[in-house]
C-alpha positions, 0 to 999 in steps of 0.5 A: 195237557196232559197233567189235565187229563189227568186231573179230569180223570182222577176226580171223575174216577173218585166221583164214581167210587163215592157214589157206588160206595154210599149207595142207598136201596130204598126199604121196600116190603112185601106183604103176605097172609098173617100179616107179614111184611119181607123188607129187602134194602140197605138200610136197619130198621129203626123202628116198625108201626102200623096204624089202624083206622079210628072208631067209625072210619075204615081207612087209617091216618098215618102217624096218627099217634091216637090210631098207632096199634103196634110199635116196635124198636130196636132194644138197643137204640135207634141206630142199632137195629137189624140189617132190612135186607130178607128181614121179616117181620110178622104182625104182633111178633116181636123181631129179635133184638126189639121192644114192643112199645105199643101196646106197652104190656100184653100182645098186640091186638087182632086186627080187623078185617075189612079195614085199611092198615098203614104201615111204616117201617123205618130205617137207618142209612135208607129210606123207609118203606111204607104203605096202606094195606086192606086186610081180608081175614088175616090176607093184605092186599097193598093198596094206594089211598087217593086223595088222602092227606094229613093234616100233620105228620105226628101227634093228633093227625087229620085226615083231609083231602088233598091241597084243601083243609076239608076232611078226607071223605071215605069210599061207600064201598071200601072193596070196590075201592080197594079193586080200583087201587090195588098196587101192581107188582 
């Protein structure tokens, strides 16, 4: 009986210790003026996009290969990034220790207020932080896109409205919309 106890606790004890030992904190990001993002998480950034919407929409497609403006990577490899806890990436400056990818030469292009952004900062060992952001002069306000969806998650992407092949079909007035789904903190 007591050899049972024993056992019980020990594997009980061992449980505990791996799931404290290999605890992930999911990459969140906090958005300020230029824009700036202030990533906070366990992980490493593996690498950080932000889409703009394409000619004639508002509301940018994540993932959209054709809508990517700004791409960074860790000049070393995918695994050998930055620690994402306090680490701050500003729009258009390249972080220590990456590589602008997109645009391949030259800065990266202003972006235009009034439109909705995506943004997705990958990681390593955690998982990513993402999201949609409206742009007011160089202010973001993070904001949640209902009903958009995507009809792939790389390359020539579409957007659709959720559970149907149709296209998304934007809001007429993008600041009411933008009111009407900011995210609260």
């Amino acid at each position: 009986m007591i050899s049972r106890t024993h056992s019980t606790t020990a594997v009980l004890l061992m449980t505990l210790v791996t799931a404290v030992g290999c605890r992930q904190v999911k990459t969140s990001a906090r958005l300020q003026s230029g824009p700036t993002f202030l990533l906070a998480g366990s992980g490493k950034l593996a690498s950080f996009r932000i889409y703009g919407p394409q000619t004639g929409r508002k509301i940018a497609a994540a993932f959209d290969a054709k809508s990517l403006t700004w791409y960074v990577r860790p000049s070393d490899g995918y695994f050998k990034g930055s620690e994402v806890q306090r680490l701050v990436v500003e729009y258009g400056k390249v972080p220590a220790g990456y590589t602008q990818t997109v645009p391949n030469a030259g800065a990266a292009p202003k972006l235009t207020s009034h439109l909705v952004y995506y943004f997705f900062a990958e990681t390593t060992d955690a998982p990513p932080a993402e999201g949609f952001f409206y742009l007011d002069g160089d202010v973001p306000t993070e904001i949640v896109v209902p009903g958009l969806c995507q009809s792939a998650f790389a390359g020539d992407v579409k957007p659709l409205k959720c559970g149907t092949t149709d296209p998304y079909v934007e809001p007429t007035n993008l600041q009411q919309f933008v009111r009407e789904n900011r995210v609260q903190r």
